[in-house]
C-alpha positions in Angstrom: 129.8 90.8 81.9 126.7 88.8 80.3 127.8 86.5 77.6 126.2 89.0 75.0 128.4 92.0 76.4 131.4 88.9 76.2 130.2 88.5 72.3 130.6 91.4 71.1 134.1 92.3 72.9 135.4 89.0 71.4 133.4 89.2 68.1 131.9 85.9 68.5 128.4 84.2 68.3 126.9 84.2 71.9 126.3 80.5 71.8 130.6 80.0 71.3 131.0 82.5 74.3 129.1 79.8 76.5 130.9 77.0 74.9 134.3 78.6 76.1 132.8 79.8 79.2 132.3 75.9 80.4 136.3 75.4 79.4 137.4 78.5 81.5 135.8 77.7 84.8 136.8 74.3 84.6 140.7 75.9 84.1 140.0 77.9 86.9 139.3 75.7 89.5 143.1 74.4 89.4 144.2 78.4 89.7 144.6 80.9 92.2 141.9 82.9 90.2 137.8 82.4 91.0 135.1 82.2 88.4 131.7 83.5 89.7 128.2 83.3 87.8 125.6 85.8 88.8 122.7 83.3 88.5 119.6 84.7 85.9 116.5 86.2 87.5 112.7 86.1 86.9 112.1 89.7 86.2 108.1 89.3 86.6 108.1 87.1 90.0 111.5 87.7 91.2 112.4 83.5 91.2 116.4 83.2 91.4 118.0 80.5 89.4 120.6 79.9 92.5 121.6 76.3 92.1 121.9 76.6 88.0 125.0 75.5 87.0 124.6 75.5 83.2 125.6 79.2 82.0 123.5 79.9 79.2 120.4 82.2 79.6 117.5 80.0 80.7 114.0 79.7 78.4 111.5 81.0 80.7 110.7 81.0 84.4 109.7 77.7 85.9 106.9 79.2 88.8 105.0 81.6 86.7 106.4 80.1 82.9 107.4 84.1 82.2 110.2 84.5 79.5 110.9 87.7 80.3 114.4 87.1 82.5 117.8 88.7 83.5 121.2 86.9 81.6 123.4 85.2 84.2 126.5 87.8 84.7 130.4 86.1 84.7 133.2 87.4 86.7 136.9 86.3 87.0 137.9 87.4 90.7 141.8 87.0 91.7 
């Protein structure tokens, strides 16, 4: 789920959902559960945010400056 799908299931600003995201994969490294982040993608160039670690949605593309990008997705596996 995106954090905006995650916002409106909990009823909470998107900006909280991010806040709580950091909290739950910091839980989860101590768990038998894994927390995966589908990184945010350039939808005019194709550029992969892959070593992003923050999980809010990014401002704009950094090789062709494009705002026009994907959400990074969250999964709990486990």
């Amino acid at each position: 789920m995106t954090a905006r799908d995650l916002s409106r299931a909990a009823g909470v600003p998107e900006k909280e959902v991010c806040d709580h995201l950091v909290h739950i994969r910091r839980s989860m490294r101590t768990g038998r559960s894994a927390f995966s982040m589908t990184p945010p993608e350039c939808l005019a160039c194709g550029y992969v945010y892959a070593d992003r670690r923050r999980l809010t949605r990014p401002g704009r593309c950094p090789r062709c400056k494009s705002t026009h990008l994907t959400p990074p997705s969250f999964r709990i596996d486990g």
